[in-house]
Structure formats: structure tokens, C-alpha cells
C-alpha positions as a Markdown table, in Angstrom:
| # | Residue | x | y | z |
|---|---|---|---|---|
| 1 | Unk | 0.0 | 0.0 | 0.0 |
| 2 | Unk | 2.4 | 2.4 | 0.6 |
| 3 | Unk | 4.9 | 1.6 | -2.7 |
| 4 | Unk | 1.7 | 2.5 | -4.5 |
| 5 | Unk | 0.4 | 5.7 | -2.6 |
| 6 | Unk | 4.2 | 7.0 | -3.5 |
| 7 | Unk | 3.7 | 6.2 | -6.8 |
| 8 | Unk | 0.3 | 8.1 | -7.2 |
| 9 | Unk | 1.4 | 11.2 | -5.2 |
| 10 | Unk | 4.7 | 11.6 | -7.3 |
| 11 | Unk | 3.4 | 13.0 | -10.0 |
| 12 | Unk | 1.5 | 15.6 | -8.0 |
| 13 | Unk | 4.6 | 16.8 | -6.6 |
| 14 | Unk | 6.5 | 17.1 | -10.2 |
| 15 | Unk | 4.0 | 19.2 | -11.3 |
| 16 | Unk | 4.9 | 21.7 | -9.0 |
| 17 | Unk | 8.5 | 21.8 | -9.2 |
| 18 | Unk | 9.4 | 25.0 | -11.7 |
| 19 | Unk | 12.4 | 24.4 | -13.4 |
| 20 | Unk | 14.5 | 27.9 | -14.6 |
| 21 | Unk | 16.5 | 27.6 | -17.8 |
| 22 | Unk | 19.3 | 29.1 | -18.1 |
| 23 | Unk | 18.7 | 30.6 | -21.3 |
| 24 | Unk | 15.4 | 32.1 | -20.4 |
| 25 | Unk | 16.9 | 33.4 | -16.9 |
| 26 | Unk | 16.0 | 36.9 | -17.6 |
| 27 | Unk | 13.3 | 38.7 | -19.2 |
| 28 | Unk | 13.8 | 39.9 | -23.2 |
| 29 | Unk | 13.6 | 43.9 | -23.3 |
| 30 | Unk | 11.2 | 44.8 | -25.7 |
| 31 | Unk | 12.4 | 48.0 | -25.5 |
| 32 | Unk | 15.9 | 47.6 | -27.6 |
| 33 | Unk | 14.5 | 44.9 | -30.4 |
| 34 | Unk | 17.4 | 43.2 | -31.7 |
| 35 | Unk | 18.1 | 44.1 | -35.0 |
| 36 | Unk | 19.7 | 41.7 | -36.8 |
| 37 | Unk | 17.4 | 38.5 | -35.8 |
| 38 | Unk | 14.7 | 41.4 | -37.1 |
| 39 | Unk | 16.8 | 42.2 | -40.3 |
| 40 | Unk | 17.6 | 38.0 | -40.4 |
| 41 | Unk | 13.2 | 37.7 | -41.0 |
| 42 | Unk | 12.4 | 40.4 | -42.8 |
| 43 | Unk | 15.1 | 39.4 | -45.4 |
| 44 | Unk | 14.7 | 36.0 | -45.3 |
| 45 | Unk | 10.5 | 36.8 | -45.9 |
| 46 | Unk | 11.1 | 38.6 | -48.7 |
| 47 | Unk | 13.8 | 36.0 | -50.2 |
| 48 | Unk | 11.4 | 33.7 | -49.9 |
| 49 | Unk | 8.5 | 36.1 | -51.7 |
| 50 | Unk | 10.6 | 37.0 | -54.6 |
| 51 | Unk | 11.9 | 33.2 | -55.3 |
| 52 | Unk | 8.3 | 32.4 | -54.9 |
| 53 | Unk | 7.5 | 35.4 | -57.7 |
| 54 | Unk | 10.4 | 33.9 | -59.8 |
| 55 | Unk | 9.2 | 30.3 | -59.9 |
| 56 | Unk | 5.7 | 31.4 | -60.1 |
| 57 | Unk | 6.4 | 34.0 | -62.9 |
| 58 | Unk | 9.0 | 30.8 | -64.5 |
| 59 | Unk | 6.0 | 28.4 | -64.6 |
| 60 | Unk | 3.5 | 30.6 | -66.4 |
| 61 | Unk | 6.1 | 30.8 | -69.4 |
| 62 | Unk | 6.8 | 27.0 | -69.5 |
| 63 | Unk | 2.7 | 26.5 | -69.7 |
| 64 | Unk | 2.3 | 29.2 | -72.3 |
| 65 | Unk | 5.2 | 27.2 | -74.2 |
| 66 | Unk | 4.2 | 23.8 | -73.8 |
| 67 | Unk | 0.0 | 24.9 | -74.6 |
| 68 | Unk | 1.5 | 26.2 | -78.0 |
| 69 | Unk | 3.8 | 23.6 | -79.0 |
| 70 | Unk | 0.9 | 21.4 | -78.2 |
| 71 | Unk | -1.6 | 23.6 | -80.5 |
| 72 | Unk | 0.7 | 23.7 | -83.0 |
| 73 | Unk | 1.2 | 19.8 | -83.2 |
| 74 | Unk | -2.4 | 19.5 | -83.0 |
| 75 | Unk | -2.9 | 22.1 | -86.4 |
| 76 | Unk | 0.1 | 19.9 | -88.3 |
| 77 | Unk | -2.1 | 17.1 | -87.3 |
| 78 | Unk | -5.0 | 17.9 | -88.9 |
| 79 | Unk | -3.6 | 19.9 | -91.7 |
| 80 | Unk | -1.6 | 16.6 | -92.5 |
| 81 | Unk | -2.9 | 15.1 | -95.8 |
| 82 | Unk | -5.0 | 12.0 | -95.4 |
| 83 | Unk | -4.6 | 9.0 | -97.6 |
């Protein structure tokens, strides 16, 4: 009986331990942002927008190519003499 009441009641007690990391020992200051992890997102944002732009702007062409090599293999097609 009592192997299992320690067992029950040790999780209780866990759960109020607080544990303090010490890389979170102190508060940030919001006050003096730091600027170059703000730089590091904001460029890394728009990186990301303009290679998304670039692909985007890439695949339109590469459709428009291939739906007029296709319409033009369709009109040889049918212009093609039949026998």
C-alpha cells in the first residue's frame, strides 16, 4: 500500500516543481529589439516572396510554351494530308 500511494502522489509533486533555464533566466527587453534577428526575418521573408514570384512567374512561361507547342502539333495534325 504504501509503494503505490508513492507512486500516485509523485506525479503531483513534479508538477509543482518550476524548473528555470538558463537561457530564459531573464526577461527579453522589448524595449531595444534586436536588430539583426529582425533584419535576419524580414530578409529571409522577402527571399522567400521574390523566389516564390520567380518560380511562379517561370511556370506561367513554361505552360504558355508547352499549350502552344501542343496547338501547333495538333494544327500539323490535322492539316496533314489524309490518304
Amino acid at each position: 500500500m504504501w509503494l503505490s500511494g508513492m507512486l500516485f502522489r509523485a506525479p503531483v509533486a513534479l508538477r509543482n516543481v518550476q524548473t528555470r533555464s538558463m537561457f530564459l533566466a531573464k526577461k527579453p527587453d522589448y524595449s531595444r529589439p534586436n536588430w539583426l534577428r529582425v533584419s535576419l526575418a524580414f530578409g529571409t521573408s522577402a527571399f522567400l516572396w521574390v523566389t516564390l514570384f520567380r518560380q511562379h512567374q517561370y511556370d506561367l512561361a513554361e505552360c504558355e510554351r508547352r499549350l502552344e507547342s501542343s496547338t501547333s502539333q495538333t494544327h500539323e495534325i490535322m492539316d496533314a494530308p489524309k490518304n
